[in-house]
TORNU-946078 format. One record per atom (N, C-alpha, C): residue in three letters; y, x, z. Coordinates in steps of 0.2 Angstrom, whole numbers, plus 5000, padded with zeros to 4 digits. Layout:
ALAYXZ/...
***
This chain:
UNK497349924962/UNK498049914964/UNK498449984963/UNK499149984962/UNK499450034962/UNK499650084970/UNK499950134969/UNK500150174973/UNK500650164978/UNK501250104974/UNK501650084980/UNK501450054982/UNK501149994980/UNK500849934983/UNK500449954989/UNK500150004988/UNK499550044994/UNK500350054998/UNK500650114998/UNK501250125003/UNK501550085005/UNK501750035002/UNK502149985005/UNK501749935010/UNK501149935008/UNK500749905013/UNK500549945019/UNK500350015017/UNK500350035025/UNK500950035028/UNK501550045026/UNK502250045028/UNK502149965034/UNK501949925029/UNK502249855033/UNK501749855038/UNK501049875038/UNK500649865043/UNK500749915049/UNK500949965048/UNK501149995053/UNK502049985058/UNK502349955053/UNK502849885057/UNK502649855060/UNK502349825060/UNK502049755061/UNK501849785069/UNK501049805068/UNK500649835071/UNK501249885078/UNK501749915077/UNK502249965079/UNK502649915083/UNK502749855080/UNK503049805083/UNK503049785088/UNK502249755087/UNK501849725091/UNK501649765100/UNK501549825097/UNK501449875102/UNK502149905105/UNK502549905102/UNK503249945103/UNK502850015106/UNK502750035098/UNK502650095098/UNK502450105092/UNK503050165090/UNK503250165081/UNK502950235078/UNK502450265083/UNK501850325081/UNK501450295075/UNK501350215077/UNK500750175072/UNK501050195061/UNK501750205062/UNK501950185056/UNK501750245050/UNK501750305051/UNK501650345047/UNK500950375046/UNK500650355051/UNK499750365049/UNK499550305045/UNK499750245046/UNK499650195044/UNK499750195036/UNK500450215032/UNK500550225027/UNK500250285024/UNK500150335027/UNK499650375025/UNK499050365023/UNK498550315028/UNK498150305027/UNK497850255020/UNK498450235019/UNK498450175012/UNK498350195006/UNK498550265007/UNK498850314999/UNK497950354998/UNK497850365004/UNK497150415006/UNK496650435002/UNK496550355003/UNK495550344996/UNK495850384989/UNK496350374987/UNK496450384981/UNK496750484981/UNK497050494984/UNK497150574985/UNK496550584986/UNK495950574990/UNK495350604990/UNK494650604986/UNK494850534982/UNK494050504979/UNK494450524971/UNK494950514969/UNK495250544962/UNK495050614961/UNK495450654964/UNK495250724963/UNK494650754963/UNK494350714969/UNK493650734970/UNK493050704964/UNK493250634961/UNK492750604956/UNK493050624950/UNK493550654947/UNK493650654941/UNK493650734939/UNK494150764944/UNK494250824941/UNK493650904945/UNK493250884951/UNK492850934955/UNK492250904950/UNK491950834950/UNK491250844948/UNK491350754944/UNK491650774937/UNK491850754931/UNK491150714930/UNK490550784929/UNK490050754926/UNK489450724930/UNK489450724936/UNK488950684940/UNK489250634944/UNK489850634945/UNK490450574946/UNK490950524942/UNK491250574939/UNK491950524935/UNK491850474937/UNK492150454942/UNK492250394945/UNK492850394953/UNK493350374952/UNK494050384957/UNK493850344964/UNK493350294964/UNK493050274970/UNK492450274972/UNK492550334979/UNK492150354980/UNK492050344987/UNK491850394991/UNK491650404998/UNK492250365002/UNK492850405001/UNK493350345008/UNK493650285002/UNK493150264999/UNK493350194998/UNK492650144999/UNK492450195002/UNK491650145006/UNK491950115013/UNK491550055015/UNK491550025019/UNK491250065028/UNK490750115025/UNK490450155030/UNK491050195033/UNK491250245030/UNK491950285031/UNK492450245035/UNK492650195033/UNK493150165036/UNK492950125044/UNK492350105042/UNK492250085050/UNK491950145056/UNK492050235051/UNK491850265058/UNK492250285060/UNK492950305055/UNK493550315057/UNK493950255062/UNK493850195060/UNK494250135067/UNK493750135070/UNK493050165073/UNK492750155077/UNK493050205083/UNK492950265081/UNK493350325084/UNK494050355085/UNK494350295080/UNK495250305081/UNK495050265088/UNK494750205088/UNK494950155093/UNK494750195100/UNK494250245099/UNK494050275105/UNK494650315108/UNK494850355105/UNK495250385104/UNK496050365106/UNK496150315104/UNK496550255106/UNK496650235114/UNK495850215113/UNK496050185123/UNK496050225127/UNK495750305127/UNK495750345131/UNK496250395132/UNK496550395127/UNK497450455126/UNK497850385125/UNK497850355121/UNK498550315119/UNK498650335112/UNK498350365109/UNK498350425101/UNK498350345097/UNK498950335094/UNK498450265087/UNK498450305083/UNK498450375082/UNK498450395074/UNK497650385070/UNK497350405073/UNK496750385068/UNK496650325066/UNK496550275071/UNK496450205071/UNK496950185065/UNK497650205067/UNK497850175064/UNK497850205054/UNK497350255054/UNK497550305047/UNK496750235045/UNK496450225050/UNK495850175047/UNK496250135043/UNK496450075046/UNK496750035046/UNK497350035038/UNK497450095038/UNK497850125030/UNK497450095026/UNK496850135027/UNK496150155022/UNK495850065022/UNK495850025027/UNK495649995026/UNK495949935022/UNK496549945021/UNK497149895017/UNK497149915011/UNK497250005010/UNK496850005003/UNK496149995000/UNK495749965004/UNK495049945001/UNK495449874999/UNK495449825003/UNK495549765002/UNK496149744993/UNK496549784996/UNK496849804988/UNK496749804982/UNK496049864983/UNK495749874976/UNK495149824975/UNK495149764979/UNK494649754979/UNK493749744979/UNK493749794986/UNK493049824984/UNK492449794983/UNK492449754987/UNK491949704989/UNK491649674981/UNK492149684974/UNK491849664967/UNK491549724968/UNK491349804969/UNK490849824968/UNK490449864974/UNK489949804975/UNK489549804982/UNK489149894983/UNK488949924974/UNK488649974975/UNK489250034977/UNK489850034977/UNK490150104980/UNK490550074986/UNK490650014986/UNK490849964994/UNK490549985000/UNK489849964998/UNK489249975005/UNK488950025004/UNK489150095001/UNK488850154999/UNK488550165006/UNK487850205006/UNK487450205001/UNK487050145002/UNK486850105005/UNK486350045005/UNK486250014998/UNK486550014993/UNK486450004987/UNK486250054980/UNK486150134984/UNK486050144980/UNK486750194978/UNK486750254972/UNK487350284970/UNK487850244969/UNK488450274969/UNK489050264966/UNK488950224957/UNK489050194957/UNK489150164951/UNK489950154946/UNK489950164939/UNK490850154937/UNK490650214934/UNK491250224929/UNK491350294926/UNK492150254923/UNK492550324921/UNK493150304919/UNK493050354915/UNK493650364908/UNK493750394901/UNK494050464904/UNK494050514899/UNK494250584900/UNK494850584904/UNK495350534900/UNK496250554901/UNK496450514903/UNK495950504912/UNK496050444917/UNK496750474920/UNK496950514918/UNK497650534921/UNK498350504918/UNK498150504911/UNK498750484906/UNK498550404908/UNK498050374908/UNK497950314908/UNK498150274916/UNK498150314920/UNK498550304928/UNK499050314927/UNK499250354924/UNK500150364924/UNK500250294919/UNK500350274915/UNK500350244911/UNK500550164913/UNK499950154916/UNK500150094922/UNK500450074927/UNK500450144931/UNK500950144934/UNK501950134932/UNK501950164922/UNK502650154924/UNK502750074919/UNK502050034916/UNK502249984912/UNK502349934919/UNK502149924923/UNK502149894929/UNK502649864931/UNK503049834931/UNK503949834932/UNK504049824941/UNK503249774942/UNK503449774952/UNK503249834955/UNK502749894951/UNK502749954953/UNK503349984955/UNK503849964950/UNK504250024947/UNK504850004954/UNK505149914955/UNK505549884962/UNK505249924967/UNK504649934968/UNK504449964974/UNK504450014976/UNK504450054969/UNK504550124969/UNK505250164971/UNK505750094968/UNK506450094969/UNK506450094976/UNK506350054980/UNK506450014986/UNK506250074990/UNK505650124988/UNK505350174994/UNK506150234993/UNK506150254986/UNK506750314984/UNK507250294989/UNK507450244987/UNK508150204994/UNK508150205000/UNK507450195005/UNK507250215009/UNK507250265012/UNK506950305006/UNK507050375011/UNK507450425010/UNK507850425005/UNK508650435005/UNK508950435011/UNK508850365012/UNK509250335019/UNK509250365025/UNK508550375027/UNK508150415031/UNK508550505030/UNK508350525025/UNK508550595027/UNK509150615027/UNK509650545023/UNK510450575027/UNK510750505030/UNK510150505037/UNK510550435038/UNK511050475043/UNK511150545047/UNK511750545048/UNK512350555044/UNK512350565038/UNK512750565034/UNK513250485032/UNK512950455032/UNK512850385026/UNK513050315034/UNK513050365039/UNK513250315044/UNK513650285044/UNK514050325045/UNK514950275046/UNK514850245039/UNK514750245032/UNK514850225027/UNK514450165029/UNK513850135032/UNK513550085032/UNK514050025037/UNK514250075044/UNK514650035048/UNK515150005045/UNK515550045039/UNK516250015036/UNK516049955032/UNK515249965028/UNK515349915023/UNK514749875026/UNK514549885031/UNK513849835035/UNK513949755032/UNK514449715032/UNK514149635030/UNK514049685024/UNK514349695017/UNK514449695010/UNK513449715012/UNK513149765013/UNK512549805013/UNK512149755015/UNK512049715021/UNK511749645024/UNK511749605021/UNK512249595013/UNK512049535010/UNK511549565004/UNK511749615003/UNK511349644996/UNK510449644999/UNK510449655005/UNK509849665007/UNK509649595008/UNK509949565009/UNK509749485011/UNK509549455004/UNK509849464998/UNK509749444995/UNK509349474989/UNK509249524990/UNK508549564987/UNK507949544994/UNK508049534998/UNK507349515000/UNK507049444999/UNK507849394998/UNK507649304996/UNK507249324988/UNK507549364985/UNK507449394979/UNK506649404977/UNK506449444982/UNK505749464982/UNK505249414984/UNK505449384988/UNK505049344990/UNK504949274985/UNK505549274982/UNK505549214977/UNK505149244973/UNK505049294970/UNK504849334965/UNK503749324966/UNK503749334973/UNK503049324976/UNK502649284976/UNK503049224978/UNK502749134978/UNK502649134971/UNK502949164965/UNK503049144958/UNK502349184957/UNK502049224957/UNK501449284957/UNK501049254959/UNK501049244967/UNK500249194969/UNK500349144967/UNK500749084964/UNK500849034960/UNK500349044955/UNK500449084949/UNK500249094945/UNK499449114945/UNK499049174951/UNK498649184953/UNK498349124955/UNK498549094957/UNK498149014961/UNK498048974955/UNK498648964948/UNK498348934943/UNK497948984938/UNK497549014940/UNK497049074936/UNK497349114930/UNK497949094931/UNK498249154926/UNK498149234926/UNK498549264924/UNK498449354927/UNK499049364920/UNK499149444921/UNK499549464916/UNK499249524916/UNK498849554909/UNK498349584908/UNK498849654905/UNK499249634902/UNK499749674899/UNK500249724904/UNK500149704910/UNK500549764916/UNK500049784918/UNK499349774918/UNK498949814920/UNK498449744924/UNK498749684926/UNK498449644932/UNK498149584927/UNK497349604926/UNK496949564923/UNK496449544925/UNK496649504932/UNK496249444936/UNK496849414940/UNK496549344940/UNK497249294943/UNK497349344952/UNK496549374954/UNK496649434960/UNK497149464961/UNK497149474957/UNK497749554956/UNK498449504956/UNK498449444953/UNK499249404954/UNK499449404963/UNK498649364963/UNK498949344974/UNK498949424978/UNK498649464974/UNK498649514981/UNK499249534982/UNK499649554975/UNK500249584974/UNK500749554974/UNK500849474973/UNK501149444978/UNK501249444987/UNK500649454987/UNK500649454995/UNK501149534999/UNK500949584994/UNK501249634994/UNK502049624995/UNK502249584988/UNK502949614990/UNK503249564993/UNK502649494997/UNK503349445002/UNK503249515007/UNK502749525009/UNK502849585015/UNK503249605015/UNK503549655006/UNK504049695004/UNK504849655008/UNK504649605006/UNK505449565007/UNK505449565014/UNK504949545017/UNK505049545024/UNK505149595026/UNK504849665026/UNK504949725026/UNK505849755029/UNK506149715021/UNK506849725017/UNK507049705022/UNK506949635026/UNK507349605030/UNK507449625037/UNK506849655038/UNK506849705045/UNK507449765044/UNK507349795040/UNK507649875038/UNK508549835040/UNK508549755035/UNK509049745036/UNK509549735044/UNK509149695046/UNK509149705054/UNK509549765057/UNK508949815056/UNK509049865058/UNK509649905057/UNK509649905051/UNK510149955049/UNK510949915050/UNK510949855049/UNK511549815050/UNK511649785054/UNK511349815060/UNK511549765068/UNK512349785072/UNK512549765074/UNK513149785076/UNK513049815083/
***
């Protein structure tokens, strides 16, 4: 799966999860945690040790790693109140499910089966990039984060400008989230009748539903944010 998909999913989960607790520390270890496996297993399998790995998933995309980190966030957890680790599992474990690891058991359940298995070509960089910008829900989502945190770093600026035009801004959101969402059911739609579109990068009917499920979240996301930023 891609990079925003990862973000946007620990974003949502640490909403959720933030929500639930009323307590919004859960949110940015959660969205870090999402991005994590790939910041760590890339650089480390392609470009430290090319020739006895070349392969971008690796150690924290194992099943072992994730459950000693939420073993120990949890501890961690009940004793201070700290969700940061627990929660940075929980990132890590959104992006396993994403990339689907469980199709390869031998670096999933590392090491019970044995070494890492996979390799990828030389210019897995150009070849990541590449996908990343044919993508076109990559690219919404990518949108949707830039807008985001924009917002964030000059929401005192951009205040009174929200106050004055709040409905105009609450419809456009409401209706980029009705947007996304319709966009979503169309994706797992397509996923459920074993389709895929092999041409953006997503070639298994898997890769329809996941990433559907991603951006209804996204809409619901949209719709929170809308909430929030539009309440009177």
């Amino acid at each position: 799966m891609y990079f925003f998909f990862h973000l946007f999913t620990g974003v949502i989960l640490g909403f959720l999860i933030g929500d639930l607790l009323e307590d919004r520390r859960w949110i940015l270890p959660c969205a870090v945690g999402a991005v994590l496996p790939d910041l760590i297993d890339k650089p480390l399998g392609h470009l430290l040790f090319p020739a006895t790995i070349g392969y971008g998933r690796i150690y924290s995309h194992t099943f072992l790693v994730v459950v000693i980190i939420l073993v120990c966030g949890l501890a961690i957890w009940m004793k201070k109140r700290d969700p940061g680790l627990i929660a940075l599992g929980i990132g890590m474990f959104s992006h396993q499910i994403l990339d689907q690891m469980w199709l390869a058991p031998h670096n999933w359940y590392f090491p019970l089966f044995g070494p890492f298995t996979g390799h990828s070509s030389e210019d897995f960089l150009w070849i990541v990039m590449w996908q990343e910008l044919k993508n076109p829900f990559e690219l919404i989502l990518a949108a949707i984060a830039i807008v985001f945190i924009l917002a964030v770093i000059y929401r005192h600026k951009i205040g009174n400008i929200i106050n004055r035009h709040a409905n105009a801004l609450s419809l456009i959101m409401s209706f980029s989230a009705i947007m996304l969402c319709s966009l979503a059911g169309i994706l797992i739609g397509w996923g459920f009748a074993r389709h895929k579109l092999p041409d953006i990068g997503w070639g298994t009917p898997n890769d329809l539903i996941i990433g559907g499920i991603v951006i209804a979240l996204t809409a619901c996301l949209v719709w929170r944010w809308k909430n929030l930023v539009c309440r009177e």
